[in-house]
C-alpha positions as CSV (number, residue, x, y, z in Angstrom):
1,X,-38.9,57.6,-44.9
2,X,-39.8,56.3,-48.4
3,X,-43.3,56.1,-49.3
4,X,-44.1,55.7,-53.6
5,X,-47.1,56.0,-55.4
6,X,-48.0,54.1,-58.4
7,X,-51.6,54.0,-60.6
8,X,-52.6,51.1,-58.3
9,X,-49.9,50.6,-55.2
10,X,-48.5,52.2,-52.2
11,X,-44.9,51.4,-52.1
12,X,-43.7,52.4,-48.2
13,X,-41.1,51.4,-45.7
14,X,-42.7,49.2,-43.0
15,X,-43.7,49.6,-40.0
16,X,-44.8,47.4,-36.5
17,X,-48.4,46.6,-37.8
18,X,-47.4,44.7,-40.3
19,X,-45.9,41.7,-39.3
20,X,-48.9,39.4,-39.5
21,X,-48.9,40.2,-43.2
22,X,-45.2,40.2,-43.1
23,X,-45.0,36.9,-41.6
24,X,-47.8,35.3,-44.1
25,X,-46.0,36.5,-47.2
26,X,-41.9,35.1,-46.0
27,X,-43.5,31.7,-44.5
28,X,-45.6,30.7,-47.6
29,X,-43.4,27.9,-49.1
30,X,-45.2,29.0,-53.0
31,X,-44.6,32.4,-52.7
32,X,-41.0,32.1,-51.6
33,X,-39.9,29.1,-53.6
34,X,-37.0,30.6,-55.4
35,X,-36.6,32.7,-52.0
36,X,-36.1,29.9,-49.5
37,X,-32.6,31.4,-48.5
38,X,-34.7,34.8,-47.0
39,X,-38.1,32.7,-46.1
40,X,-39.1,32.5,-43.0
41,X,-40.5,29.7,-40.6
42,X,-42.2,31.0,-36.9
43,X,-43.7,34.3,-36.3
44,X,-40.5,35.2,-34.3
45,X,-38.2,34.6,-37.3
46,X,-41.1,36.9,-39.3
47,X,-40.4,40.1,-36.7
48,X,-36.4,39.6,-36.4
49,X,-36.7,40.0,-40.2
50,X,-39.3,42.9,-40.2
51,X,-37.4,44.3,-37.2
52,X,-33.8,44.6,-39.0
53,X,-35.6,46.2,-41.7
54,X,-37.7,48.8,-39.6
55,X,-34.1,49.8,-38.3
56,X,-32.4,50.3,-41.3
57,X,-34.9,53.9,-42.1
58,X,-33.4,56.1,-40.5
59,X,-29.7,55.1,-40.8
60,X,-28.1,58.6,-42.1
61,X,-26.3,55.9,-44.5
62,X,-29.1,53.8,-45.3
63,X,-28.0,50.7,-46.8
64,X,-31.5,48.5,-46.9
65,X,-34.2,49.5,-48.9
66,X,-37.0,46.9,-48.1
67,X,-40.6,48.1,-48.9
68,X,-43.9,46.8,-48.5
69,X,-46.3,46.9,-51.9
70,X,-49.8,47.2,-50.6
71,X,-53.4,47.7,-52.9
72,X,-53.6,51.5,-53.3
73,X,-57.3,51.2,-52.9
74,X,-58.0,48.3,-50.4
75,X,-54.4,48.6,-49.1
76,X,-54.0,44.5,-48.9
77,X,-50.2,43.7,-48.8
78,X,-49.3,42.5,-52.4
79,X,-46.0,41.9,-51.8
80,X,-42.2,43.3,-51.3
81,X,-39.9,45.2,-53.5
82,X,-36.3,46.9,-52.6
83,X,-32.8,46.5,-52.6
84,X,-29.6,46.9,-50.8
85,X,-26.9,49.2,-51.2
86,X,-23.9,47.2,-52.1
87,X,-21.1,50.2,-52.8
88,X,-21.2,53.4,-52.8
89,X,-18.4,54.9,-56.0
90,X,-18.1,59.1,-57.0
91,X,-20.8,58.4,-60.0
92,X,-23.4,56.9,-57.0
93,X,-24.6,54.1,-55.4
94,X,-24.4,50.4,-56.5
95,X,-27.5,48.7,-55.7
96,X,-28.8,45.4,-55.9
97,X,-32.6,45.2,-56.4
98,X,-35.4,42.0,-55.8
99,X,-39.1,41.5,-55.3
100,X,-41.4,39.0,-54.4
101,X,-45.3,39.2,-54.1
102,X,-47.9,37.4,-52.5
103,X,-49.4,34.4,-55.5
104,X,-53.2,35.6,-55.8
105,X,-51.1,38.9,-57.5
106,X,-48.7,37.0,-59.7
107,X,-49.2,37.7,-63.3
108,X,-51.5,40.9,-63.0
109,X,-48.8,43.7,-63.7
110,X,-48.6,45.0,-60.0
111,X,-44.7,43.8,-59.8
112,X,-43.5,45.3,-62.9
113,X,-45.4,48.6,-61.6
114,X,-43.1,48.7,-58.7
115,X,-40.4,48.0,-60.1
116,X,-40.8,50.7,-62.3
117,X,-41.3,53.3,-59.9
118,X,-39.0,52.0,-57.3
119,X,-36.1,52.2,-60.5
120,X,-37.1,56.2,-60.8
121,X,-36.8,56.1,-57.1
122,X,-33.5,55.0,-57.0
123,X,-32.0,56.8,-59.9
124,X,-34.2,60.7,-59.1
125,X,-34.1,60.6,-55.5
126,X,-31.3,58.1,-53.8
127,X,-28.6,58.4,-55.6
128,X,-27.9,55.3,-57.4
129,X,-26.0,55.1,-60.6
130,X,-26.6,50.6,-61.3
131,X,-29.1,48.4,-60.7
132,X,-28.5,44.5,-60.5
133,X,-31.5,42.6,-60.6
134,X,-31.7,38.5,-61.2
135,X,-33.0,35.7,-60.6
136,X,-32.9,32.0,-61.1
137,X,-33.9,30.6,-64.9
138,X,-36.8,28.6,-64.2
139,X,-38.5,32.0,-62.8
140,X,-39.7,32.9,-66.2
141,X,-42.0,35.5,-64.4
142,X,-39.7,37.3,-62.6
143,X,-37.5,37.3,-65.8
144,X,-40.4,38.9,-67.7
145,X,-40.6,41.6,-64.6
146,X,-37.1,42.7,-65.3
147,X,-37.6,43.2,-69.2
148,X,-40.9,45.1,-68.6
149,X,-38.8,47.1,-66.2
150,X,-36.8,48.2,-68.9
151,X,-33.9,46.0,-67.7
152,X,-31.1,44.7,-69.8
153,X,-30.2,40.9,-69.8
154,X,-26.0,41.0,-68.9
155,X,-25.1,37.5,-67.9
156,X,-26.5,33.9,-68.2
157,X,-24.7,31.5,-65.5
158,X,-25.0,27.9,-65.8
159,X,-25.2,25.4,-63.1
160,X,-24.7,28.7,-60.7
161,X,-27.5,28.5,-57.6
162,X,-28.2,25.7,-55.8
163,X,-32.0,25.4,-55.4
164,X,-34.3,22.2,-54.6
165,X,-31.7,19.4,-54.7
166,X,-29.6,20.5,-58.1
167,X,-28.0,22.9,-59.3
168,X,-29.8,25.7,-61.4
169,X,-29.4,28.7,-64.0
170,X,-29.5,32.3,-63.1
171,X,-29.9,35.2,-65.2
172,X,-28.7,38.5,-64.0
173,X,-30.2,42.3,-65.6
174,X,-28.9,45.3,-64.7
175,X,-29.8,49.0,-65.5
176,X,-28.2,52.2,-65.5
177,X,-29.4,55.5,-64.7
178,X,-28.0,56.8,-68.3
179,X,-29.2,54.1,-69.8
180,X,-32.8,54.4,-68.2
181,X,-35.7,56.4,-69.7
182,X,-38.4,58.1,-67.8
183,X,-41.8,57.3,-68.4
C-alpha cells in the first residue's frame, strides 16, 4: 500500500470513500480537458474507474500506480498523480507517469510537489529505472510541472494527438534514476 508524504500533501492509494471526490475530479470537463480519453461521465463510470484502480494494490506484480493527492492539513482531494508500469527490463521497471489536479489547485506548486516525491518513490522504493512523462503542447502548465520535476525534454511531435477537432503537439520528458538527483 503506498502512502507519501510531502511538506503540504498526502499522496496514498485509494480507497471506497472516495468516489464522490473521485467522480467530481474525472467528470469536470476543465479539469480534464487535455484528459478527455480517461474522463468520466456518470457516477457508475467514476467507481468502474476507482474500482480497477483499488484492485490493482495488492497485485504481487503491480502494474498501476494511481494515487490520490489530498491537503495534508484539511485532507480535501487536490488531485491525482501515478503511473503505469509499461515493461519490466534487468536494470528495472519502465514506467509511464501523469497527473491531473482539481482547477482551484492549478498553479500553486502542489503538482510539481508530487511529482517530486512520487519520482523518489519510484526510483528508492519500486524499482523503476525510466520515467516517461508528456503531455500535449498547449498544456504549458503541465509542461512547466515536468521541468520543475527535474525532467528532461526528449521529443517534440507535430500534429501527433488528436484533441478538440484537430490535430495537436505533444511534448514527451523522461527521467532516469541515474540521471535524477535527490533533494
Amino acid at each position: 500500500m503506498v502512502q507519501l508524504q510531502t511538506e503540504r500533501t498526502i499522496i496514498r492509494d485509494h480507497c471506497e470513500e472516495d468516489l464522490l471526490t473521485h467522480h467530481a475530479l474525472f467528470s469536470d470537463k476543465t479539469g480534464m480537458y487535455y484528459l478527455q480519453d480517461i474522463a468520466t461521465n456518470t457516477l457508475e463510470e467514476s467507481k468502474i474507474n476507482l474500482q480497477t484502480t483499488i484492485n490493482e494494490i495488492d497485485k504481487m506484480n503491480r502494474k498501476l500506480y494511481f494515487l490520490r493527492i489530498e491537503d495534508k492539513d484539511s485532507r480535501e482531494h487536490i488531485g491525482e498523480i501515478g503511473y503505469t508500469v509499461e515493461k519490466t527490463t534487468p536494470l528495472g521497471k519502465l514506467v509511464g507517469m501523469g497527473y491531473f489536479i482539481r482547477q482551484k489547485f492549478w498553479g500553486r506548486g502542489y503538482t510539481t510537489e508530487a511529482l517530486k516525491e512520487l519520482i523518489r518513490f519510484a526510483f528508492e522504493e519500486d524499482g523503476v529505472f525510466r520515467i516517461s512523462c508528456g503531455c500535449i503542447k498547449d498544456n504549458i502548465g503541465s509542461e512547466k510541472v515536468m521541468i520543475k520535476g527535474g525532467m528532461i525534454k526528449e521529443a517534440e511531435f507535430k500534429s501527433y494527438v488528436w484533441h478538440d477537432g484537430k490535430l495537436k503537439d505533444r511534448v514527451e520528458y523522461r527521467i532516469l534514476k541515474n540521471e535524477w538527483k535527490p533533494e
